[in-house]
N, C-alpha and C positions, 0 to 999 in steps of 0.2 A: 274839692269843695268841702268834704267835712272835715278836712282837717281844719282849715282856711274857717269856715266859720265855727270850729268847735274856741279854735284862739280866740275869735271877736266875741264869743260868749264867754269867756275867762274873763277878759277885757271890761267887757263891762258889765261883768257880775251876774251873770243869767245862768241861770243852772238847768234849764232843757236841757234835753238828753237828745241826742241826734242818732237815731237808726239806721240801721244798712243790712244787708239788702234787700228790699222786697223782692223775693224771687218768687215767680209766677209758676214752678213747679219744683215740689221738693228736690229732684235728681238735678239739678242744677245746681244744688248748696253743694253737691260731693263727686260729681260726674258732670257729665255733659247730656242732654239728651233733648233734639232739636234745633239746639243751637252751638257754634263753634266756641273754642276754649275758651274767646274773651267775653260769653257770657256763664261760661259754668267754673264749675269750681270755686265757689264764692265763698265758702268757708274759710276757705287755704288762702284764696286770694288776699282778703282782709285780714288775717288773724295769723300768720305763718309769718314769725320776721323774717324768713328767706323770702317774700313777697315784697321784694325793696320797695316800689314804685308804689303799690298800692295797701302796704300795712297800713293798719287802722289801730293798732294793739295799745298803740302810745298816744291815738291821737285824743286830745281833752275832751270834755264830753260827749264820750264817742262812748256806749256802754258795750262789754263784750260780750255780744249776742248779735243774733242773726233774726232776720222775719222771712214767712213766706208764707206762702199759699197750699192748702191741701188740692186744691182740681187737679184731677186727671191720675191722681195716685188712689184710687179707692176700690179699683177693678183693675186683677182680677182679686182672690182674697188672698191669693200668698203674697201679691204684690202691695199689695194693703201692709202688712205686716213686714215684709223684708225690704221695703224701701224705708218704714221707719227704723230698722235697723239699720241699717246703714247709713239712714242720717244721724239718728244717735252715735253710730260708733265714729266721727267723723265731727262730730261736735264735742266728744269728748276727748279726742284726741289732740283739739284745738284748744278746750277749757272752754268753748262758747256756749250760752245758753241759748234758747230758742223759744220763739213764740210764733203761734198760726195765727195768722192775720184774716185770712178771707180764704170763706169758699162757699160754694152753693151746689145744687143740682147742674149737671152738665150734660151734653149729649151723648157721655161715653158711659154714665150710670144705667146703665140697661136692666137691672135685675130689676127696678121702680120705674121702667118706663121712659126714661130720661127726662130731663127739665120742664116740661112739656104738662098740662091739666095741673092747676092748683091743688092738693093732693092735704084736706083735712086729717088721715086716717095716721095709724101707726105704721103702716108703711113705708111712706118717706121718714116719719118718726123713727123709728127702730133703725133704720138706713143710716141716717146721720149721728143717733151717738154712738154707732158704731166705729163711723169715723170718729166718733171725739174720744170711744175710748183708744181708739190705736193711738189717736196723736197724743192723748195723753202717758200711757203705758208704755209705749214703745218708742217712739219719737221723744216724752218728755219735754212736752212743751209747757212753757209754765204761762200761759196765758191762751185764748183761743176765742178766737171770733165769729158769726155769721156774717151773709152779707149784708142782709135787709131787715129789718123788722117788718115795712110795711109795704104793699105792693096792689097795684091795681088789675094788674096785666095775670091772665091765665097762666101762671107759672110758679115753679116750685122757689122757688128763691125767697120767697117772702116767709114769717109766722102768720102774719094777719093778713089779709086779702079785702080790700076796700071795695064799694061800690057807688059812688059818688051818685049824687043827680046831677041831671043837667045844669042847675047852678053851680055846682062844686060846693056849694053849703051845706048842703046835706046827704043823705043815704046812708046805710048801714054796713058791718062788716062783720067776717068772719074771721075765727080765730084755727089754728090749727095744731095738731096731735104736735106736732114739731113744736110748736112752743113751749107746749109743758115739756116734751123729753127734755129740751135745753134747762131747762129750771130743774130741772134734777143736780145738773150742776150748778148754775147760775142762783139756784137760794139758796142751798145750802153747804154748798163749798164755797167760803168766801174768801177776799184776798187776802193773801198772806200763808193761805195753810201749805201744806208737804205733803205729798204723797208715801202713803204705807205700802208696805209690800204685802202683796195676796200669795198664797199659794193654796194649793187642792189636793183634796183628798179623796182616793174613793172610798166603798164602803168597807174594805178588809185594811183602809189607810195605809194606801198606797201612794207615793206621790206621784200626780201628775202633770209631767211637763207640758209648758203653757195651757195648762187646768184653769187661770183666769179668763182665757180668750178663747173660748169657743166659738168661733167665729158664725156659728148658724147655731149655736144653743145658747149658754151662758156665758154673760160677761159680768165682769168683778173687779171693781178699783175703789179702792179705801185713803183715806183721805184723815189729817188731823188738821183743825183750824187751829189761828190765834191762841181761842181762848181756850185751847183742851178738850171741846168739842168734839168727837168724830162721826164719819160719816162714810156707808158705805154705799155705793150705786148699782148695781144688780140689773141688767141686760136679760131677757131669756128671748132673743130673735127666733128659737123653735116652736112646735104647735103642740107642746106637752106640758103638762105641768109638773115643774120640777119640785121637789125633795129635797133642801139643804139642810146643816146645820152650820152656824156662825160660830168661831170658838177665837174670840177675842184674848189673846195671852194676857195679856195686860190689865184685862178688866173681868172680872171673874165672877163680879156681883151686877146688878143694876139690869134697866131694859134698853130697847132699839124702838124707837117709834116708826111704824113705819109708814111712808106714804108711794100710793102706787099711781101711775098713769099707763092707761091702757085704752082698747078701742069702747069701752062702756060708756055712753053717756054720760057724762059728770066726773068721770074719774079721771081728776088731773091734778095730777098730785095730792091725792086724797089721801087723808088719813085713813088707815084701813088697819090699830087695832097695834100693840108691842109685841114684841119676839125676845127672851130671852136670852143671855150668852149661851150657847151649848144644846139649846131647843131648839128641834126640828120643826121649817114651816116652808109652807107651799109659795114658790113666784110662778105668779100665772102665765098660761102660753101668751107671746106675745106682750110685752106686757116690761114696762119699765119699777121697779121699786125701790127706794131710797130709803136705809134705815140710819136713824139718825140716833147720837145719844141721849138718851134719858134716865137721869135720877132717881 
């Protein structure tokens, strides 16, 4: 089928891009898991010219990239982390690129309770760019999605939470800690940018492997847009307040604006104040910060 319509769109001058495959769980792009070979191994399948039947690698607007879904890969946390290793190693052994299409709260998220009470707090907040930093970091996905913006029903899947009247004309809504975290990416890493590489230090500058991904303390993903912009996004899932110093190689002069969202009223994405290159300052327990570059 894509190939068959990737021709009719050469044919008559259509430049859509046609995608393959929406896979409903990552270990199905590079394994099998739930279902029998003829739905796993979808990387290989498509993109391996030893896959006579169903290569894609040649077929015309067929881009070489792969989509799929994060559910049910998010728990436990080494499986968080080592199944996006593995999809990464398995996409680059193909040259595929990769993008997270969909995902939401599920019943197998137990550490937040699962999908279950609409959930304003940083809770579900902190939960999910947790996910977004693995798939972004590890996985290296270069695009990534939610499910829902808007939603009426008692459940996590939504940002905003509706409450209709009985016309359906009117009533009011709620907004949630999950929407601002996603806006830590979604305003200020825009499209087009690259991801930087992090690494950590302790205090006698030691370095520490996977020092970005603290998985229940600090997390760390650095970012260059378009225009020369950077931007770095700061995680602290623990109940401490942390201690850093930023040491930007690149940039030796200038400030980081920075804006935090956490469980305080009002603070959502709030401007809270610049931080210097090489100056130590405080990311609060719980608590998302985004420092951005400033002149």
């Amino acid at each position: 089928m894509a190939r068959i319509l990737g021709k009719e769109f050469v044919h008559r001058n259509i430049d859509t891009r046609i995608l393959v495959n929406e896979t409903s769980d990552y270990r199905n792009m590079f394994d099998t898991h739930m279902v029998d070979w003829q739905r796993g191994y979808a990387i290989r399948t498509f993109f391996s010219p030893d896959s006579v039947s169903t290569y894609l690698g040649d077929a015309p607007n067929v881009p070489r990239m792969i989509v799929g879904h994060s559910y049910w890969t998010n728990t436990p946390l080494e499986s968080l982390r080592s199944i996006r290793r593995q999809l990464r190693d398995t996409l680059d052994r193909y040259h595929v690129d990769f993008w997270q299409t969909e995902t939401c709260i599920m019943s197998n998220d137990n550490e937040i309770g699962s999908g279950g009470k609409f959930d304003r707090t940083m809770k579900t907040a902190l939960y999910v760019a947790r996910i977004v930093h693995h798939d972004l970091v590890y996985a290296q996905a270069k695009s990534w999605q939610w499910w829902r913006s808007i939603g009426e029903k008692d459940y996590k899947d939504c940002l905003i939470r509706v409450y209709p009247d009985s016309t359906l004309l009117n009533g009011r809504f709620e907004d949630s800690k999950l929407l601002w975290a996603l806006g830590n990416y979604s305003r200020f890493v825009r499209p087009g940018a690259v991801r930087l590489s992090v690494s950590a230090f302790d205090r006698i500058n030691q370095f520490i492997p996977d020092g970005d991904t603290e998985q229940t303390g600090l997390m760390c993903s650095a970012y260059e847009n378009s225009d020369g912009s950077q931007v770095v996004v700061i995680l602290n899932y623990g109940n401490q307040d942390r201690v850093i110093t930023l040491d930007q190689k690149t940039r030796s002069t200038g400030k980081w604006q920075q804006y935090r969202t956490s469980d305080r009223e009002g603070e959502n994405l709030k401007p809270v104040g610049y931080v210097s290159n090489k100056q130590k300052f405080i990311i609060p327990p719980r608590a998302i910060v985004s420092l951005v570059t400033s002149y």
